[in-house]
OpenMM code with the backbone's topology and positions (N, CA, C; nanometers):
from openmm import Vec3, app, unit

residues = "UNK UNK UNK UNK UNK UNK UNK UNK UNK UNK UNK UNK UNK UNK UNK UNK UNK UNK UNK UNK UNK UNK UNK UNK UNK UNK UNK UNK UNK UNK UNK UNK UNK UNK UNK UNK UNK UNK UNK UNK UNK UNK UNK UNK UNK UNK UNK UNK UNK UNK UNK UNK UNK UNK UNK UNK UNK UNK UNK UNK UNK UNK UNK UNK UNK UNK UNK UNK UNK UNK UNK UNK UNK UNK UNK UNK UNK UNK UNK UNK UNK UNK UNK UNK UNK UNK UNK UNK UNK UNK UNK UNK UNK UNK UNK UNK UNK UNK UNK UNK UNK UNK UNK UNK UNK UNK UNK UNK UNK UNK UNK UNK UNK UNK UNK UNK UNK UNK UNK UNK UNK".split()
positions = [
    Vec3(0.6680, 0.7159, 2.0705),
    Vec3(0.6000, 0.5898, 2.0938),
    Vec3(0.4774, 0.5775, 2.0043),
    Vec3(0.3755, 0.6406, 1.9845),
    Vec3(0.2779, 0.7122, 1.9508),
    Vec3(0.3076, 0.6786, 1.7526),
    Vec3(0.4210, 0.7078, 1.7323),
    Vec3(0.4598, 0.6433, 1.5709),
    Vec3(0.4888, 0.4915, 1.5649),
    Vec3(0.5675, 0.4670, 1.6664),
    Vec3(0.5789, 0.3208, 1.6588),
    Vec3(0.4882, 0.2615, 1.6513),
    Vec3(0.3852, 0.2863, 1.7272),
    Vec3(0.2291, 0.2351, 1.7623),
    Vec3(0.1604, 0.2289, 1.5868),
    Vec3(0.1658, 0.3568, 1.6018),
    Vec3(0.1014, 0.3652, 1.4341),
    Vec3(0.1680, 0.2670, 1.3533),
    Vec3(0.2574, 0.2732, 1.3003),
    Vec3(0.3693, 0.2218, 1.2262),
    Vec3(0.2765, 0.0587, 1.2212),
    Vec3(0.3364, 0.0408, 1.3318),
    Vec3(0.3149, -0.1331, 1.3323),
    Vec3(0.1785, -0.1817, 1.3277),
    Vec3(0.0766, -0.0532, 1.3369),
    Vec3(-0.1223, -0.1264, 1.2971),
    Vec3(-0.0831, -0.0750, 1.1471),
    Vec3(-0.0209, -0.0156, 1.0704),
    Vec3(0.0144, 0.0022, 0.9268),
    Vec3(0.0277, -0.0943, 0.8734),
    Vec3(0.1570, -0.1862, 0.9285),
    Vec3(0.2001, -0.3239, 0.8897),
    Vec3(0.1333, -0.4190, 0.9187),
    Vec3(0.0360, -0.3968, 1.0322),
    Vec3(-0.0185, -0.5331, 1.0172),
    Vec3(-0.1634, -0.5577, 0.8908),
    Vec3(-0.1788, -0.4096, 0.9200),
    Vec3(-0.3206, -0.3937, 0.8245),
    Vec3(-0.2790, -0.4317, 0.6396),
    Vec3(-0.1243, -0.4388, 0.6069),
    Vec3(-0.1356, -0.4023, 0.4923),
    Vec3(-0.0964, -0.5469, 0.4897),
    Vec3(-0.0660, -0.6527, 0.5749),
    Vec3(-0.0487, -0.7732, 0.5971),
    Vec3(-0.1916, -0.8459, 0.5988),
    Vec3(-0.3046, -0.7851, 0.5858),
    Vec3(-0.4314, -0.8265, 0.5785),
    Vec3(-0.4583, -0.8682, 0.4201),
    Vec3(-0.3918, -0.7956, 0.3383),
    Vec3(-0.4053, -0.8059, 0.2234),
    Vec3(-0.3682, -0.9881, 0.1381),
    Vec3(-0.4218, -1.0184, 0.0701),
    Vec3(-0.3864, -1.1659, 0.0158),
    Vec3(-0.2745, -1.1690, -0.0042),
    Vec3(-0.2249, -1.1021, -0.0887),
    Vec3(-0.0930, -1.0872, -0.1331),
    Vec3(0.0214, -0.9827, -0.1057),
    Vec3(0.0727, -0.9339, -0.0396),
    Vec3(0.1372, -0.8455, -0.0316),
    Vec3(0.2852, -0.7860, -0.1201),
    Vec3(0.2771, -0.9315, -0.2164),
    Vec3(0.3859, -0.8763, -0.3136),
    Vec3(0.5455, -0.9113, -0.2403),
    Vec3(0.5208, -0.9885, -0.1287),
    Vec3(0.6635, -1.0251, -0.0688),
    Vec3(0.7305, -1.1382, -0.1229),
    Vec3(0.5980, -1.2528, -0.1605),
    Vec3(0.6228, -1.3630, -0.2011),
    Vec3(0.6180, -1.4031, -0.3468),
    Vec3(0.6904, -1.4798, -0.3926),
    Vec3(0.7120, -1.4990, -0.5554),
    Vec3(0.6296, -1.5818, -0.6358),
    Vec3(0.5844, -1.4874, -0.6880),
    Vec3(0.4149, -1.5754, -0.7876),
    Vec3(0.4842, -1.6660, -0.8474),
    Vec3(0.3327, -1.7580, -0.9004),
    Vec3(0.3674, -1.8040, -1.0578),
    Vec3(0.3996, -1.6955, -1.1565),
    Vec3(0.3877, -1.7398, -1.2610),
    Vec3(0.4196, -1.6410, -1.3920),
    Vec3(0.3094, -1.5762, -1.4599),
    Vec3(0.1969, -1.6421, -1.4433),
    Vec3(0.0793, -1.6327, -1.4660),
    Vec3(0.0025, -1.4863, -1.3569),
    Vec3(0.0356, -1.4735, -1.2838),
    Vec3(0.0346, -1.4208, -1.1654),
    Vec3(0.1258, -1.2741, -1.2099),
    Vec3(0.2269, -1.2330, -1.2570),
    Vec3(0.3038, -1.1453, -1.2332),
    Vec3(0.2459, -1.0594, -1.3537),
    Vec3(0.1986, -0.8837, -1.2565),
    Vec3(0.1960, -0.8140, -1.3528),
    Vec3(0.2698, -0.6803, -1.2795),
    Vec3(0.2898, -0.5642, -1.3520),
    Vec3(0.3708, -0.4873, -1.4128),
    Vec3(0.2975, -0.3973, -1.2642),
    Vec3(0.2043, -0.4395, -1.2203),
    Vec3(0.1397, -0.3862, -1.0438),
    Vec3(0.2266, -0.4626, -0.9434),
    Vec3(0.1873, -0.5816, -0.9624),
    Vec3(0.2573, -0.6607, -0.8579),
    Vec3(0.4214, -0.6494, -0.8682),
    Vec3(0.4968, -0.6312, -0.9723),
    Vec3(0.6166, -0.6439, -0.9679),
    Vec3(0.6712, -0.5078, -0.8949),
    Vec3(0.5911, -0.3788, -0.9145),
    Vec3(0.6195, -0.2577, -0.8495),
    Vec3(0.5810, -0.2994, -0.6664),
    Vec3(0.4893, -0.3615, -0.6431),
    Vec3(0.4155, -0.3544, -0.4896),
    Vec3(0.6008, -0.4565, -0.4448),
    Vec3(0.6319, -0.5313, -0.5367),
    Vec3(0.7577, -0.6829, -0.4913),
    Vec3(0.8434, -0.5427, -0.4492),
    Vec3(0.8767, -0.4509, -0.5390),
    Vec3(0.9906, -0.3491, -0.5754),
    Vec3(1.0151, -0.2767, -0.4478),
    Vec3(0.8951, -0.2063, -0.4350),
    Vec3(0.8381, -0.1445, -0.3126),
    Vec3(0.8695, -0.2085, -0.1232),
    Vec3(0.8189, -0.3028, -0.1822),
    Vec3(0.8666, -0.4072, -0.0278),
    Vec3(0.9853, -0.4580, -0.0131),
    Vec3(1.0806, -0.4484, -0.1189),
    Vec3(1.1950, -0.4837, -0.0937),
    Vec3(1.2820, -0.3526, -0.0469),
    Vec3(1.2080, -0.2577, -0.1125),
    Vec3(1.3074, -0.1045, -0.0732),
    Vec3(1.2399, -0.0789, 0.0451),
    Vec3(1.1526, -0.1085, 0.1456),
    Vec3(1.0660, -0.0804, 0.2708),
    Vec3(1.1418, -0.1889, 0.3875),
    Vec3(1.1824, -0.3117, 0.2956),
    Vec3(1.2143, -0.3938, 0.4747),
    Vec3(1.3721, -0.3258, 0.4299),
    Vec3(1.4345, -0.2770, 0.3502),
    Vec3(1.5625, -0.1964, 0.3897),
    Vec3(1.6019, -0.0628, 0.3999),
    Vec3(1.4049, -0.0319, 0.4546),
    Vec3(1.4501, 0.0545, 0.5142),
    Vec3(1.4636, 0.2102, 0.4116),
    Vec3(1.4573, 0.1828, 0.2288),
    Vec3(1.5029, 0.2855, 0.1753),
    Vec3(1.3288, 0.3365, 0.1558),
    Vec3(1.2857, 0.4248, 0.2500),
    Vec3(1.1464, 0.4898, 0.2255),
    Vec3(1.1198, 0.5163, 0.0877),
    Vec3(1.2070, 0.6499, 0.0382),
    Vec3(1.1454, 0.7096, -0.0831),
    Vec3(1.1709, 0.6169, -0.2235),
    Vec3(1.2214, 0.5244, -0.2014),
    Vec3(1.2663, 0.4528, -0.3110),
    Vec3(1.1251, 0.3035, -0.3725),
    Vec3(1.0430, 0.2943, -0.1978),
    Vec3(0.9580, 0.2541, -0.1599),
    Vec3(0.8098, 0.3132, -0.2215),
    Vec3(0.8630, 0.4359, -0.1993),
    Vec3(0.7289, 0.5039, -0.2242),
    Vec3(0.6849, 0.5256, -0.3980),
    Vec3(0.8370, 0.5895, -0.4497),
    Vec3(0.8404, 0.5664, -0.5863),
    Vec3(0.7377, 0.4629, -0.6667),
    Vec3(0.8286, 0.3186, -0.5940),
    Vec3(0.7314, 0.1841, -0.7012),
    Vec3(0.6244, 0.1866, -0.6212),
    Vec3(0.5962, 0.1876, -0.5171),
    Vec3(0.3871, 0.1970, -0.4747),
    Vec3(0.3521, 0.2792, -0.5846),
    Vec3(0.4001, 0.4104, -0.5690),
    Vec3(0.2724, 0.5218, -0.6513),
    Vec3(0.3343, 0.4779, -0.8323),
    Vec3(0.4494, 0.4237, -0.8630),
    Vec3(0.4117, 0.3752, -1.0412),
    Vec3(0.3484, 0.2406, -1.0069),
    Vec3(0.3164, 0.1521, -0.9595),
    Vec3(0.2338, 0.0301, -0.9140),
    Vec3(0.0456, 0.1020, -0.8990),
    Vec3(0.0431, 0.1696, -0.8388),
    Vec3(-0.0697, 0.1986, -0.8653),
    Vec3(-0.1173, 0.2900, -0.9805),
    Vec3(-0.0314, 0.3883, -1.0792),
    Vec3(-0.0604, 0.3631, -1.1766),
    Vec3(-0.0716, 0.2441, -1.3072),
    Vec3(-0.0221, 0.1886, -1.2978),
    Vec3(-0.0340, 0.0388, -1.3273),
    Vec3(-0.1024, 0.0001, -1.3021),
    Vec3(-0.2036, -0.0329, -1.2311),
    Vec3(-0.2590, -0.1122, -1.1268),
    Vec3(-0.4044, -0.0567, -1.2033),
    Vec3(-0.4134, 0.0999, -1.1699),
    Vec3(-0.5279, 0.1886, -1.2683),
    Vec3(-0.5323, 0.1311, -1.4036),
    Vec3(-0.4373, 0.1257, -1.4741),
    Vec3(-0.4500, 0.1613, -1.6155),
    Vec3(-0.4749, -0.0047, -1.6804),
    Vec3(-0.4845, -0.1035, -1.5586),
    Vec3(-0.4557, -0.2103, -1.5809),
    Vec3(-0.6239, -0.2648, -1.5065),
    Vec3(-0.6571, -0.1930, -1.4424),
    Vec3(-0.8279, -0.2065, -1.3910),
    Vec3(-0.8038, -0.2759, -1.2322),
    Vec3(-0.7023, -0.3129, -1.1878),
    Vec3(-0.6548, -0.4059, -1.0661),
    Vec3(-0.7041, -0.2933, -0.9911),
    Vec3(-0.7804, -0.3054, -0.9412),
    Vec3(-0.8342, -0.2086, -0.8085),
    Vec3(-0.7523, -0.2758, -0.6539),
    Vec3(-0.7517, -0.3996, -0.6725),
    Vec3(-0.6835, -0.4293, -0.5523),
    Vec3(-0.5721, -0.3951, -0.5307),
    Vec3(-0.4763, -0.4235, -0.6328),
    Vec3(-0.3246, -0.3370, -0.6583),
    Vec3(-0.3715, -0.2228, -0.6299),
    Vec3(-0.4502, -0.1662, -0.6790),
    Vec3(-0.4066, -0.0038, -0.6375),
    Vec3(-0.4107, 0.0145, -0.5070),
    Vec3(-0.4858, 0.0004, -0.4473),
    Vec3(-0.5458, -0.0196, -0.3091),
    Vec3(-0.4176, -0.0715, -0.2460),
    Vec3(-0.3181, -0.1835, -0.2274),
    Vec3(-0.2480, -0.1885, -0.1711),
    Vec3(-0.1030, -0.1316, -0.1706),
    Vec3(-0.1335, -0.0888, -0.3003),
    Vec3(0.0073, 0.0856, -0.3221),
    Vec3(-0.0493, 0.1888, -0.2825),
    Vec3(-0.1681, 0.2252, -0.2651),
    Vec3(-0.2080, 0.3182, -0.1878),
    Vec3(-0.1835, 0.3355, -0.0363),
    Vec3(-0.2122, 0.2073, 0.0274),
    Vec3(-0.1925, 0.1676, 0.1399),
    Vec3(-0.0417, 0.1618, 0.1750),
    Vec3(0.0395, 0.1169, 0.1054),
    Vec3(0.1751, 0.1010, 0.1200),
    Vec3(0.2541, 0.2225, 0.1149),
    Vec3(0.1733, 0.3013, 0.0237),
    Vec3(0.2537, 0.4268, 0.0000),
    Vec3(0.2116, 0.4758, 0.1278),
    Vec3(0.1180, 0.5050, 0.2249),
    Vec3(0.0952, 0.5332, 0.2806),
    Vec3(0.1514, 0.5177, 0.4211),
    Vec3(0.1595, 0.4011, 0.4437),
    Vec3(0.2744, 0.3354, 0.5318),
    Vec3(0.4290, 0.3396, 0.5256),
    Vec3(0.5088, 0.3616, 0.4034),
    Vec3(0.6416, 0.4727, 0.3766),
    Vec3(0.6312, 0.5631, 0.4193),
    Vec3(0.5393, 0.6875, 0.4165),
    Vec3(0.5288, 0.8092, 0.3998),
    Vec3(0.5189, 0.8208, 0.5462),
    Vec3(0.4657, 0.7378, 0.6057),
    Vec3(0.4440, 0.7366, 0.7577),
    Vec3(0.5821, 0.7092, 0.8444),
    Vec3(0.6635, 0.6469, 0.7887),
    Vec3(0.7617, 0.5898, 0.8212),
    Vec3(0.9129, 0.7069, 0.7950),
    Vec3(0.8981, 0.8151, 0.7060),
    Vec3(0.9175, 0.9025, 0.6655),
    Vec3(0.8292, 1.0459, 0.7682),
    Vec3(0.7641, 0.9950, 0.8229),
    Vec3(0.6976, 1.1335, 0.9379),
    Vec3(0.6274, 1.2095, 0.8187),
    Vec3(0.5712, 1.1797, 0.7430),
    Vec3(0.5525, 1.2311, 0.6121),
    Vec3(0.3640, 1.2395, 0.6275),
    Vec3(0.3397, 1.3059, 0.7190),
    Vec3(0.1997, 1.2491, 0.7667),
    Vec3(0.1048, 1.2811, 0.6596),
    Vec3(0.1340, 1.4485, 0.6090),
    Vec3(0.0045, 1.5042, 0.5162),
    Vec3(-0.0346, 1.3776, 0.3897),
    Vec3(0.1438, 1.3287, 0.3161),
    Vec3(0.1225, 1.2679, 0.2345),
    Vec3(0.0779, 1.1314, 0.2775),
    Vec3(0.1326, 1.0721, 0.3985),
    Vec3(0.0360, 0.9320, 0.4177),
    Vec3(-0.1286, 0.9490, 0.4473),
    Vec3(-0.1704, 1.0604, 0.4899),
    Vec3(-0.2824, 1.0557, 0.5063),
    Vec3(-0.3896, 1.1030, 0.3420),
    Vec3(-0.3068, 1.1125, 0.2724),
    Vec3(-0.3527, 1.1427, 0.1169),
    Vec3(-0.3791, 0.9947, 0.0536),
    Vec3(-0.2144, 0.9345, 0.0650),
    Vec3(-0.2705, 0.8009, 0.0293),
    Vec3(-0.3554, 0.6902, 0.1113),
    Vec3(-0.3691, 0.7230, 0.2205),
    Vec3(-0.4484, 0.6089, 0.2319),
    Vec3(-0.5922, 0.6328, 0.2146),
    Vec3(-0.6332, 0.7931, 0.1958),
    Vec3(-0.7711, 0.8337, 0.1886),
    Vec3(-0.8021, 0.8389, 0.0420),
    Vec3(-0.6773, 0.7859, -0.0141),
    Vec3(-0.7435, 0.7242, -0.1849),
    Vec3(-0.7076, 0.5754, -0.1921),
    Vec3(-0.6393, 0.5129, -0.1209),
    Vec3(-0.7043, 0.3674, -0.0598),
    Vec3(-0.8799, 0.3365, -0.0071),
    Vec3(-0.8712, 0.4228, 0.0794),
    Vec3(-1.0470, 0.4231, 0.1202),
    Vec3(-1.1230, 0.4678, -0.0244),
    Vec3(-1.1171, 0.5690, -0.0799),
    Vec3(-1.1957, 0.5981, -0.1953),
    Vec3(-1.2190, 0.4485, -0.3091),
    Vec3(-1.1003, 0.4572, -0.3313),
    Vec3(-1.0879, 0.3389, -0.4080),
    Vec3(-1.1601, 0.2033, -0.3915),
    Vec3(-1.1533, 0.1406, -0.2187),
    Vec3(-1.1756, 0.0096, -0.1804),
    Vec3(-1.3489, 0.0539, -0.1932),
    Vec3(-1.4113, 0.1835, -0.1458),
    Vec3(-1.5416, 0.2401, -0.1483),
    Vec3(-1.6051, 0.2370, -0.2891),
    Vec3(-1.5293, 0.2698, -0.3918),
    Vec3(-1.5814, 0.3072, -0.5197),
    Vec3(-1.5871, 0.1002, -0.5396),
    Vec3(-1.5389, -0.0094, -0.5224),
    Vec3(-1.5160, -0.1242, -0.5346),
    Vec3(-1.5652, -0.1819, -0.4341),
    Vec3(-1.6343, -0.1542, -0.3403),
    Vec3(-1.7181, -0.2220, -0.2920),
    Vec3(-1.6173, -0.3616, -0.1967),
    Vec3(-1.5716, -0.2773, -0.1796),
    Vec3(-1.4045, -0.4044, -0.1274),
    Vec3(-1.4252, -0.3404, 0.0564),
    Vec3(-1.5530, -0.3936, 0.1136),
    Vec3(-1.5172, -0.3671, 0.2650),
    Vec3(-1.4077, -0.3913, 0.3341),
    Vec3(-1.3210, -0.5155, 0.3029),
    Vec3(-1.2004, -0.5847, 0.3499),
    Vec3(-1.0898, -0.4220, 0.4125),
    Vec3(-1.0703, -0.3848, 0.2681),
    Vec3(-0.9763, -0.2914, 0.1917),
    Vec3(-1.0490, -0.1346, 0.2812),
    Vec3(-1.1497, -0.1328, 0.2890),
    Vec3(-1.2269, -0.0063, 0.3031),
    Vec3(-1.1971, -0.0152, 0.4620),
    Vec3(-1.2227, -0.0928, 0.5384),
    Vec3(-1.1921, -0.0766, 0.6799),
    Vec3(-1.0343, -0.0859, 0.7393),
    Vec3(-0.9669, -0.1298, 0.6447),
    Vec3(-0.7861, -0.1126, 0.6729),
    Vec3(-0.7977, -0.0087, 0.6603),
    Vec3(-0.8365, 0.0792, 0.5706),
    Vec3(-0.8186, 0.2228, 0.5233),
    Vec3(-0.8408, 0.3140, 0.6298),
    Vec3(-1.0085, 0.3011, 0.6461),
    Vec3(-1.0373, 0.3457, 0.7878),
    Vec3(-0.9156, 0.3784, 0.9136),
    Vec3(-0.8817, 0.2196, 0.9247),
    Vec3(-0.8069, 0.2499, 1.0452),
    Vec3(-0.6870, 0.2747, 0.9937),
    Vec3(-0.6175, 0.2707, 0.9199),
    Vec3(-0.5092, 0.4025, 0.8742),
    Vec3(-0.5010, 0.4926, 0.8941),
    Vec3(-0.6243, 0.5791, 0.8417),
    Vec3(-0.6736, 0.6994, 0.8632),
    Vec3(-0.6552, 0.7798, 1.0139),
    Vec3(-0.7684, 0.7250, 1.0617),
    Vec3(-0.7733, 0.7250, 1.2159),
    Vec3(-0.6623, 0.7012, 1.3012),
    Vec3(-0.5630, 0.6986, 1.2597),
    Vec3(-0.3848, 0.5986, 1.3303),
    Vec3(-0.3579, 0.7644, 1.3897),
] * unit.nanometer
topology = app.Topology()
chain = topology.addChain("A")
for resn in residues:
    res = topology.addResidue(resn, chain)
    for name in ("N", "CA", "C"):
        topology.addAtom(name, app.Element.getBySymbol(name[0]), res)
């Protein structure tokens, strides 16, 4: 019960985010972050975890190398929420405590208190 619980303040927290990459930008809009976070959420509502986790963590390199702190932050978060979903606790609790670093180093309270309560789940 106790995972389910978790699970679903995961989803709602990463549903806090503006964009979550479910919905289809303009063109102007689509980068090589966001198309991994789209990738990611499509392999997560079916369910295929590690396939999920894959495009989060190349999305947030992307996301780095591309300066998008928010992307990273929500492949951090996401990866984190697979990995959880996967019973995969050490590694969800890795990514979301470089979600918190990240939203901290950016000054992104929004991002920094999802993290938090990730953490704490």
């Amino acid at each position: 019960m106790r995972i389910q619980s978790v699970c679903a303040l995961v989803a709602s927290l990463i549903a806090l985010t503006h964009d979550t990459g479910t919905h289809e930008p303009g063109p102007a809009r689509e980068t090589g972050a966001t198309a991994q976070i789209r990738k990611g959420n499509r392999h997560l509502a079916a369910r295929r975890y590690a396939e999920a986790i894959e495009a989060y963590r190349r999305g947030a390199l992307i996301a780095g190398q591309e300066g998008d702190t928010g992307a990273a932050i929500k492949c951090d978060n996401n990866t984190g929420a697979a990995s959880l979903m996967m019973m995969r606790y050490a590694s969800a609790a890795a990514a979301f405590q470089s979600a918190l670093e990240r939203a901290r180093l950016s000054g992104d309270r929004t991002s920094e208190t999802a993290a938090q309560l990730n953490l704490v789940s």
